[in-house]
DRENLUMMAR-951465 format. One record per residue (C-alpha): residue number from 1; residue in one letter; y, x, z. Coordinates in pm, 1 decimal. Layout:
@nr: NUM	rest: A	c2: Y	c1: X	c3: Z
...
This chain:
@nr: 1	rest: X	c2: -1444.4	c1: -5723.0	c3: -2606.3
@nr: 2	rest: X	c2: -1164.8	c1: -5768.7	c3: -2439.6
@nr: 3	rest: X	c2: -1052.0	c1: -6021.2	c3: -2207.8
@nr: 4	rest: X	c2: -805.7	c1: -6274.5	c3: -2246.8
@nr: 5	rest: X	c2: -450.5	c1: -6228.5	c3: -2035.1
@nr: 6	rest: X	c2: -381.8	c1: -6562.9	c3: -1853.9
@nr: 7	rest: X	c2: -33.5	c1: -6705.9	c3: -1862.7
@nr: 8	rest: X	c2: 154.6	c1: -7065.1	c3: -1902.8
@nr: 9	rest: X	c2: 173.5	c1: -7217.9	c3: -2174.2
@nr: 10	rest: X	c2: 558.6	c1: -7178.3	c3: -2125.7
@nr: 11	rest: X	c2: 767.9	c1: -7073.2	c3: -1876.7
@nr: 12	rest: X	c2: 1101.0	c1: -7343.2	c3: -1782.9
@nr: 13	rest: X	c2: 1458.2	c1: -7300.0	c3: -1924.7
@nr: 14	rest: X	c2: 1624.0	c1: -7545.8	c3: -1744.4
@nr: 15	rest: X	c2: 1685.4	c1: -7652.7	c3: -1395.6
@nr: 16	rest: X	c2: 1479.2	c1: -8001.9	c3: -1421.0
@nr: 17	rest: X	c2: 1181.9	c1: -7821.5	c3: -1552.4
@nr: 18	rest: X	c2: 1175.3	c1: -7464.0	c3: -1281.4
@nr: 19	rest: X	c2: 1157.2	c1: -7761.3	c3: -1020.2
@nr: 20	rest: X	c2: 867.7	c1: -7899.5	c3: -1121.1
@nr: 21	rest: X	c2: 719.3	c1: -7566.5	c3: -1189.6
@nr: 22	rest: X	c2: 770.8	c1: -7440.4	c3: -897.6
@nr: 23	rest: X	c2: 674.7	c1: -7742.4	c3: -718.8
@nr: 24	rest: X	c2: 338.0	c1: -7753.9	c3: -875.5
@nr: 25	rest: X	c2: 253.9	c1: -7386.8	c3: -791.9
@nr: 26	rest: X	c2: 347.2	c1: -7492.4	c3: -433.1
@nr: 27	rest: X	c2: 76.9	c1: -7711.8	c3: -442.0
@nr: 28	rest: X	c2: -132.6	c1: -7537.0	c3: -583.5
@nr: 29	rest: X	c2: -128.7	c1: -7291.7	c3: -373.9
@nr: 30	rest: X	c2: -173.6	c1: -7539.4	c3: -72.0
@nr: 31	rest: X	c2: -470.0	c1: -7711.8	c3: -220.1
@nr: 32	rest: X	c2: -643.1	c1: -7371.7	c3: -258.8
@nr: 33	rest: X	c2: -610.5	c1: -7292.0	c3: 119.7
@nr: 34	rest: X	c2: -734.7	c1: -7661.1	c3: 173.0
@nr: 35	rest: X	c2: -1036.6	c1: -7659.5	c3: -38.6
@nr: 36	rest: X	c2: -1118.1	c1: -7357.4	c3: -202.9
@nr: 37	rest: X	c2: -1098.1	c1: -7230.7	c3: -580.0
@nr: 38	rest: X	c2: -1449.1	c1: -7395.9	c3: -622.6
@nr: 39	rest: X	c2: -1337.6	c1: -7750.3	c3: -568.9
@nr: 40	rest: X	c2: -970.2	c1: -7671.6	c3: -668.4
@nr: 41	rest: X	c2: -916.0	c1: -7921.1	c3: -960.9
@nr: 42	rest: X	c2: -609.1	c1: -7969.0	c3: -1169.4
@nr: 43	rest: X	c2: -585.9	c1: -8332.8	c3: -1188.5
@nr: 44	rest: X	c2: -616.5	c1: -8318.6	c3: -775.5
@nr: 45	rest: X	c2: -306.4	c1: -8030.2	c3: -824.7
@nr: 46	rest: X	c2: -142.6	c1: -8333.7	c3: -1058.3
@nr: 47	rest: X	c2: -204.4	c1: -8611.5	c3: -819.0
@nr: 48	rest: X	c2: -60.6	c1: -8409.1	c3: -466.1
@nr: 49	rest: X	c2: 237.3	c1: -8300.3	c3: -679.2
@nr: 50	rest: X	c2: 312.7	c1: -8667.6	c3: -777.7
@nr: 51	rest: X	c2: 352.1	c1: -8597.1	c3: -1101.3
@nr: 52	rest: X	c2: 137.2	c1: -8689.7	c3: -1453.3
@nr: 53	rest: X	c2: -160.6	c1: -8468.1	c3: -1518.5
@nr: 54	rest: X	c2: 42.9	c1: -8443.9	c3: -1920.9
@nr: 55	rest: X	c2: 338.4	c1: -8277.2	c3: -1708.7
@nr: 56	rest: X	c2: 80.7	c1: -8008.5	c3: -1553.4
@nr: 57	rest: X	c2: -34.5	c1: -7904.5	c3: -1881.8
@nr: 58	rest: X	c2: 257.7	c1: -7883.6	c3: -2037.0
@nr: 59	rest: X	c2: 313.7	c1: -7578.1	c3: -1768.4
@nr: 60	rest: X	c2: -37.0	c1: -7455.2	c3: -1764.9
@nr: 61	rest: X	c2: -415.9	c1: -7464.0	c3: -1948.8
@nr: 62	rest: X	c2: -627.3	c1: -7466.5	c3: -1632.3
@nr: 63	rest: X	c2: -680.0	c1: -7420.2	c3: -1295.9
@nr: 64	rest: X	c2: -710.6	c1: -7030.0	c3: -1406.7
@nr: 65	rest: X	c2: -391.4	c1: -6988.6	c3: -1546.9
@nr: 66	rest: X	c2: -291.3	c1: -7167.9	c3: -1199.7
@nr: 67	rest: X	c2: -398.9	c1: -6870.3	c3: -972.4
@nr: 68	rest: X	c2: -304.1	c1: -6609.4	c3: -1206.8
@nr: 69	rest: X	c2: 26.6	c1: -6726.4	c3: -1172.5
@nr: 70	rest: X	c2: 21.7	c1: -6763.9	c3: -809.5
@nr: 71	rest: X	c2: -60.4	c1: -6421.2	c3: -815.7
@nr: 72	rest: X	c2: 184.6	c1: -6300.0	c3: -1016.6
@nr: 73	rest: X	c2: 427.6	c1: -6471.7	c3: -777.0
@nr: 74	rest: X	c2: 319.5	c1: -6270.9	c3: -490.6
@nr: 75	rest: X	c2: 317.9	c1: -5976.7	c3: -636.8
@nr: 76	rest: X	c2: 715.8	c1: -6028.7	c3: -661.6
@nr: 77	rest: X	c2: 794.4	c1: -5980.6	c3: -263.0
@nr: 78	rest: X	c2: 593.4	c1: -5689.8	c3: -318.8
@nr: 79	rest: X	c2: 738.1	c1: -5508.7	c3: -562.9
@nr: 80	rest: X	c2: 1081.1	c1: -5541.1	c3: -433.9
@nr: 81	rest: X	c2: 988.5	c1: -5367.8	c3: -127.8
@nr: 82	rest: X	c2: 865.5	c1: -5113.0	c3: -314.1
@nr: 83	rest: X	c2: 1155.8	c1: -5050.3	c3: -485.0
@nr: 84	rest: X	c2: 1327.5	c1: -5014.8	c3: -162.1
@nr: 85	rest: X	c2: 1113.8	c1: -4796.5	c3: -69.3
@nr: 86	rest: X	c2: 1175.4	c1: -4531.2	c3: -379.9
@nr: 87	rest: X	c2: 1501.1	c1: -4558.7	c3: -317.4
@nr: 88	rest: X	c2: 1511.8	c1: -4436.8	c3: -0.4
@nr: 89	rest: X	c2: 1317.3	c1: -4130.0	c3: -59.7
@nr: 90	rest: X	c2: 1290.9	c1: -3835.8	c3: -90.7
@nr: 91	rest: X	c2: 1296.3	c1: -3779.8	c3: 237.0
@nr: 92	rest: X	c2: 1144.3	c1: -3560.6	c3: 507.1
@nr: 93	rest: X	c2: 1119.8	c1: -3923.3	c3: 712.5
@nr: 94	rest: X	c2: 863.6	c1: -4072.5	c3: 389.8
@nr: 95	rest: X	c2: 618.4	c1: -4138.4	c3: 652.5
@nr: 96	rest: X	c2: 803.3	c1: -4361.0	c3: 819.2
@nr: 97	rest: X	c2: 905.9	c1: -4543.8	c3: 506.0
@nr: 98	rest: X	c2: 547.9	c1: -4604.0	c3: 414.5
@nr: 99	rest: X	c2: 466.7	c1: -4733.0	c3: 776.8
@nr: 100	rest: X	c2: 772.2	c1: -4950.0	c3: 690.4
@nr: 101	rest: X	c2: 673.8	c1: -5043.9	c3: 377.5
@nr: 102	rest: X	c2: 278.6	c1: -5152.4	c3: 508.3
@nr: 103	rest: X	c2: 403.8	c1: -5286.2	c3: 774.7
@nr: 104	rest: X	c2: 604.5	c1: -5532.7	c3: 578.0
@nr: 105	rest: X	c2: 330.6	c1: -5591.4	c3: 345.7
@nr: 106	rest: X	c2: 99.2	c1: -5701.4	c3: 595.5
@nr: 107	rest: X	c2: 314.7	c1: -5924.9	c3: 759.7
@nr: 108	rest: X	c2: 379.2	c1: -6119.4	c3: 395.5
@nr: 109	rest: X	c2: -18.8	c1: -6140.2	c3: 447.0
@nr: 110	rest: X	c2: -69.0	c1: -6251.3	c3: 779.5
@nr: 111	rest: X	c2: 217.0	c1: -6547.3	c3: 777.7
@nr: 112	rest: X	c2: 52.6	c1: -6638.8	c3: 437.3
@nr: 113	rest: X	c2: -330.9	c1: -6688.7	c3: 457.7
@nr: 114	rest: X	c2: -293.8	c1: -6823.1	c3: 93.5
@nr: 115	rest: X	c2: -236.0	c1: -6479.5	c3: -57.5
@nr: 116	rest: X	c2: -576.6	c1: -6401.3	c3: 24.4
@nr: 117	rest: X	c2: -694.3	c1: -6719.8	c3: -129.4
@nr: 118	rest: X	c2: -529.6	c1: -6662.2	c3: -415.8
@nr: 119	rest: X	c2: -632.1	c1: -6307.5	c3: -432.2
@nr: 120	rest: X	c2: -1035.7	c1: -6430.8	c3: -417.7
@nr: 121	rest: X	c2: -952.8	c1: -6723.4	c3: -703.8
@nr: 122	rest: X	c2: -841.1	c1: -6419.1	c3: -966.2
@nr: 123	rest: X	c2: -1170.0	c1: -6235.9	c3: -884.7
@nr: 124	rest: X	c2: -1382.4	c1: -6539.1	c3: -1047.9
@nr: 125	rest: X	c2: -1396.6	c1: -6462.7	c3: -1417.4
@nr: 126	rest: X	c2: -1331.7	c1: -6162.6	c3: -1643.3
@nr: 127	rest: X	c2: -1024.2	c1: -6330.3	c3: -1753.1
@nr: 128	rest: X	c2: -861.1	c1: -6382.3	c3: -1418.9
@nr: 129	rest: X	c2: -965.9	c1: -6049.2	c3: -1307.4
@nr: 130	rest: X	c2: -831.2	c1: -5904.5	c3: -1612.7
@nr: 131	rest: X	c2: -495.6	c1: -6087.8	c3: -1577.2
@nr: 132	rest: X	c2: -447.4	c1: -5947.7	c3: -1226.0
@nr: 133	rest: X	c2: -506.0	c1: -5600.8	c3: -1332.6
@nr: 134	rest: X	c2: -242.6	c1: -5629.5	c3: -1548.5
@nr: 135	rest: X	c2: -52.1	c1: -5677.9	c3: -1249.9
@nr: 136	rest: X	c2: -184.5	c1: -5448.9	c3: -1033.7
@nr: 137	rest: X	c2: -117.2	c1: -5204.7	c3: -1312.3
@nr: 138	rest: X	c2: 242.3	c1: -5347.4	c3: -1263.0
@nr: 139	rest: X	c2: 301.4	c1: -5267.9	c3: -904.8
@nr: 140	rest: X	c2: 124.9	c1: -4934.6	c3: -965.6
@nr: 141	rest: X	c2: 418.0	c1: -4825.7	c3: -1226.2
@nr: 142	rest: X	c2: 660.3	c1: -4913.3	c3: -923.7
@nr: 143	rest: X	c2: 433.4	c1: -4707.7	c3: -684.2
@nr: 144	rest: X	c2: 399.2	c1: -4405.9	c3: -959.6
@nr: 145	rest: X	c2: 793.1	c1: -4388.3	c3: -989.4
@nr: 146	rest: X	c2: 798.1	c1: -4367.1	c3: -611.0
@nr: 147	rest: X	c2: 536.6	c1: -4105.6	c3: -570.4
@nr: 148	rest: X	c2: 737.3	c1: -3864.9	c3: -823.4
@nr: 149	rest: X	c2: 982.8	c1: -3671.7	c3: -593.5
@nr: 150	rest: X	c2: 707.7	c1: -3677.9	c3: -298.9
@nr: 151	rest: X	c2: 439.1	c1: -3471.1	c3: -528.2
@nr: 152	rest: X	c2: 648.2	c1: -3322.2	c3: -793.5
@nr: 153	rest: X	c2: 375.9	c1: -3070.3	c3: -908.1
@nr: 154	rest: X	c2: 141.0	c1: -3358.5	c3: -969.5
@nr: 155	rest: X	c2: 103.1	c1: -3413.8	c3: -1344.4
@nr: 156	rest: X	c2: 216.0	c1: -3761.5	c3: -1473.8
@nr: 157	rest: X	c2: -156.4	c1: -3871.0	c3: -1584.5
@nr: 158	rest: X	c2: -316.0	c1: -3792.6	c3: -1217.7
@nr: 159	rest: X	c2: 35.5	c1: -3987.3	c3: -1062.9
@nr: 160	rest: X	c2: -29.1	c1: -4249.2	c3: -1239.5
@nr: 161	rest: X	c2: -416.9	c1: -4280.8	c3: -1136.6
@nr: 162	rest: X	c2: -310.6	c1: -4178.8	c3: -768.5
@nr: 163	rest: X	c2: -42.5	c1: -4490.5	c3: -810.4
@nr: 164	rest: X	c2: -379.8	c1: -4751.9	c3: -941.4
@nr: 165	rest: X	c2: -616.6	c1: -4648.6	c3: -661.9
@nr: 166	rest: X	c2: -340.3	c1: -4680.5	c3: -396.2
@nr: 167	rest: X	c2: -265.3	c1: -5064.4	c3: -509.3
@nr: 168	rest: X	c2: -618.4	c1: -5123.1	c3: -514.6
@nr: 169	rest: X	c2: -699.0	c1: -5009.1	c3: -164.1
@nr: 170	rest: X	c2: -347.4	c1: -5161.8	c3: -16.2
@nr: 171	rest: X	c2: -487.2	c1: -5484.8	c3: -157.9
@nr: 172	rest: X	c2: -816.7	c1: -5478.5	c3: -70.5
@nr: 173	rest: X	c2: -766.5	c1: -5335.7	c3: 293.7
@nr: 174	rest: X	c2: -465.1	c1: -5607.5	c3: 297.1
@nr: 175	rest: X	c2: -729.8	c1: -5918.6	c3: 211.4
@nr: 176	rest: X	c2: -1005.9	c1: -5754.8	c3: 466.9
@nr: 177	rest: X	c2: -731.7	c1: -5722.0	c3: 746.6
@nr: 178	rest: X	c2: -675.6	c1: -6099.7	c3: 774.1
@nr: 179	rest: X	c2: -1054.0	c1: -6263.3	c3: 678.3
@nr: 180	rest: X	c2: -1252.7	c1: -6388.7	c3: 990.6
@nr: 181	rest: X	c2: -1333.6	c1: -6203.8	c3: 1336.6
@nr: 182	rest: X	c2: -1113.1	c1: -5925.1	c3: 1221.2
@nr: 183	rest: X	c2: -863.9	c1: -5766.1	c3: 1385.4
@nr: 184	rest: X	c2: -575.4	c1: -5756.6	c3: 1159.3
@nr: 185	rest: X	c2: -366.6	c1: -5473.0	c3: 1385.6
@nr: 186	rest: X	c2: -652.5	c1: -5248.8	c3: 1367.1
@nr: 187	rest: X	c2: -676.7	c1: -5267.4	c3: 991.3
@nr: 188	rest: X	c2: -341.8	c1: -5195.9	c3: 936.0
@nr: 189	rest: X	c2: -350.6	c1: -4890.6	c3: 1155.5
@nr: 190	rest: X	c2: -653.7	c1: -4796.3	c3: 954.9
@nr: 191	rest: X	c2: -494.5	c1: -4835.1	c3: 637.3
@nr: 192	rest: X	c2: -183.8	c1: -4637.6	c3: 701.7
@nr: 193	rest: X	c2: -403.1	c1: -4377.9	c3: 852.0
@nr: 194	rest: X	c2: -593.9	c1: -4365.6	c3: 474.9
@nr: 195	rest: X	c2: -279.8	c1: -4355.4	c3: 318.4
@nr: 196	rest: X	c2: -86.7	c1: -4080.9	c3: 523.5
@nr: 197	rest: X	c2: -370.8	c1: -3868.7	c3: 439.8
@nr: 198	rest: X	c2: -445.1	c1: -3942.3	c3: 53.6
@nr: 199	rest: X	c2: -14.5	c1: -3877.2	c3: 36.8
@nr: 200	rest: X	c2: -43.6	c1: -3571.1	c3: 228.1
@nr: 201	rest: X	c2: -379.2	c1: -3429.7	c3: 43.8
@nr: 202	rest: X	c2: -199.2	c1: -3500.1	c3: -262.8
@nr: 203	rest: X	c2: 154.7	c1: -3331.0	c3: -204.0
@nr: 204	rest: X	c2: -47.4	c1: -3019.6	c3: -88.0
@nr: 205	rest: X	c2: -287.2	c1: -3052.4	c3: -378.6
């Protein structure tokens, strides 16, 4: 069976409405870091926003749809960087790039605790997980179409794979790099170590 894709029950059109859309994702995402998916509630979401608990669920079912959008959101910094980095390659310099490119990615995660938050909240239920896969599959198509000129003789299929695992581990070793009692600069070295090598393994694969 397959599980249900999270998403608003609709999206703003005009000005009024984006505000308070926004707004209550903004608080959202602050309540999480202040208390945890577990005791996250929507009314409590309602009440710190100021606005009627009818007004919230307008916008959104539950508190799951809540953090799937959240995560959605965060994947957007994300995938514009990664579209700046395809377009500068290829390159002989790609390595660089990538350092770049993590090095941005983990500063989006250390200056904001709550992506990690958020990233735990969409691992709670089939649904949520599902719904960030479908993400994660997003980014991934951005990461395959970058991958292309660095390992032309790589078939499509196996790109494409290459593309899911390497979102999967950025994420992960992202969220592990800034949890408690660890050192987030050694991580990150760790992780661009992991991917220098998969890159390299795969171009002369």
């Amino acid at each position: 069976m397959t599980a249900e894709i999270l998403e608003p029950r609709r999206r703003p059109t005009q000005e009024r409405s984006h505000k308070k859309f926004d707004h209550l994702l903004l608080v959202s995402r602050q309540l999480l870091l202040d208390v945890g998916f577990e005791s996250f509630t929507c009314e409590e979401v309602a009440s710190r926003a100021g606005l009627p608990i009818g007004t919230l669920y307008q916008f959104f079912q539950n508190k799951y749809v809540i953090v799937c959008e959240l995560d959605r959101v965060d994947a957007v910094a994300v995938r514009l960087e990664l579209r700046s980095f395809a377009d500068a390659i290829p390159t002989l310099d790609w390595l660089k790039f990538l350092d770049r490119l993590v090095d941005h990615m983990a500063a989006l995660w250390a200056g904001d605790p709550s992506r990690r938050a958020v990233w735990l909240a969409v691992q709670s239920t089939p649904a949520t997980r599902a719904t960030a896969a479908v993400t994660e599959r997003e980014l991934a198509a951005e990461v395959a179409r970058a991958l292309a000129p660095l390992t032309p003789g790589t078939p499509r299929e196996r790109r494409t794979i290459m593309a899911e695992v390497l979102v999967h581990v950025v994420y992960s070793m992202l969220n592990f790099s800034i949890r408690d009692s660890q050192e987030h600069s050694e991580s990150i070295i760790e992780l661009k170590r992991l991917l220098a090598s998969y890159l390299l393994s795969a171009e002369h694969g």
